[in-house]
N, C-alpha and C positions, 0 to 999 in steps of 0.2 A: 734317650734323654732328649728332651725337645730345646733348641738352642734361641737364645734372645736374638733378634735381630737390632744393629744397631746402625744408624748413621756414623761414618766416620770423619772426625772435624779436626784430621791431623793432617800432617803434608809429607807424611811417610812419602820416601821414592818406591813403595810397593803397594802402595795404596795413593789412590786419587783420593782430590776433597771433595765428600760428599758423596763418596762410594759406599756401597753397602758392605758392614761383614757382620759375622757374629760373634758375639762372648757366650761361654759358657755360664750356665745358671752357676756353675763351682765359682764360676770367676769372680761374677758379680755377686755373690754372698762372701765372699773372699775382701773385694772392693769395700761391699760395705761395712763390714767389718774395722779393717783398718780406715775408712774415714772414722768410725766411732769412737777407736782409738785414736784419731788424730784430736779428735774433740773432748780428751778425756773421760770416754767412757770407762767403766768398772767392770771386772767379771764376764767379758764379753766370748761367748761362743755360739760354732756354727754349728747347727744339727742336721746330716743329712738324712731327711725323713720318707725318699724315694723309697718306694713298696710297701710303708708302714700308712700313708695315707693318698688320697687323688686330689689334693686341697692343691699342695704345695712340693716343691723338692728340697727345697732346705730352708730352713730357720736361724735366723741372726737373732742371740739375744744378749742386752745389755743393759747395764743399768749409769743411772746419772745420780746426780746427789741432790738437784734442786728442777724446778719446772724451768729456768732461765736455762740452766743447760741440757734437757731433756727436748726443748724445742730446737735448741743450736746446731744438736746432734742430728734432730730429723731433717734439720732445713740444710746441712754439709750433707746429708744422705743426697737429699733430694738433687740439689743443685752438682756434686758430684758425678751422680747418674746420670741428670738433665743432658751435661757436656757429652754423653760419649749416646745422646739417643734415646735414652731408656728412661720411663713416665713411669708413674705409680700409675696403679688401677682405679685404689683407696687411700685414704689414709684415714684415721681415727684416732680421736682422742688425744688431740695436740692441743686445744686450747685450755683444757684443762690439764696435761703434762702428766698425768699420773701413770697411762700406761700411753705410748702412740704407736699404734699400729700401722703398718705401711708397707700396703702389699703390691707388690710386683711382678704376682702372677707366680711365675718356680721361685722364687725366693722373697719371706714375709719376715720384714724387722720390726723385732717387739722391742721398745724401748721402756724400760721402768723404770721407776723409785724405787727406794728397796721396801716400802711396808709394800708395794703392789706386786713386785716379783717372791716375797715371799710367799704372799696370802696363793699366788694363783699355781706358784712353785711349776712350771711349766719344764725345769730340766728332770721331775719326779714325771711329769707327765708322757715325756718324748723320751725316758731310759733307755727305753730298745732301741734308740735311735746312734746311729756312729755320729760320735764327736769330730770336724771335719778341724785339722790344726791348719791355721791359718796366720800364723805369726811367726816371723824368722827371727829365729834364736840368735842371739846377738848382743 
């Protein structure tokens, strides 16, 4: 499994600032996850799709209820990741808010609406894919 490399911008005593380490691709589809949920996303799961395709290693999918928070959600993504090093590649289809794609290389967050995450129904699509649980029960 190929690992993200990130800048670290904490003042851990085991880590210097500005020191290099890495997160796991699990970690950061993990991360972005719960920032989605911290943004009230809906229906939000992770698919680990390592050996079913050479795209990506997991899939964040979630849905919003309006384009006001379907951009909110990408722009916490964004700025979330930004902190800890980690850029997108791509992203798509944020000014229109209907579906925003935002890839990150091992791990690609689709953010929908619900008429776009029906019509394109992507957890039918990745079935053979492990549901990765990323939420503490609580």
């Amino acid at each position: 499994m190929r690992q993200i490399l990130v800048k670290v911008l904490t003042q851990n005593s085991d880590r210097r600032p500005g020191g290099i380490d890495t997160i796991d691709p699990k970690e950061v589809a993990i991360l972005c996850a719960k920032t989605a949920d911290d943004k009230k996303a809906s229906d939000i799961l992770i698919f680990d799709v390592q050996g079913l395709t050479f795209i990506t290693d997991f899939l964040v999918i979630c849905s919003g209820f309006n384009k006001r928070q379907l951009q909110g959600i990408a722009k916490e993504i964004e700025l979330k990741l930004h902190s800890y090093g980690i850029h997108w590649m791509g992203m798509e289809g944020y000014q229109e808010a209907k579906w925003i794609l935002m890839d990150y290389g091992d791990v690609i967050v689709h953010l929908f609406d619900k008429e776009m995450r029906h019509f394109y129904d992507l957890e039918l699509l990745w079935g053979d894919a492990q549901k990765l649980p990323w939420k503490a029960e609580g």
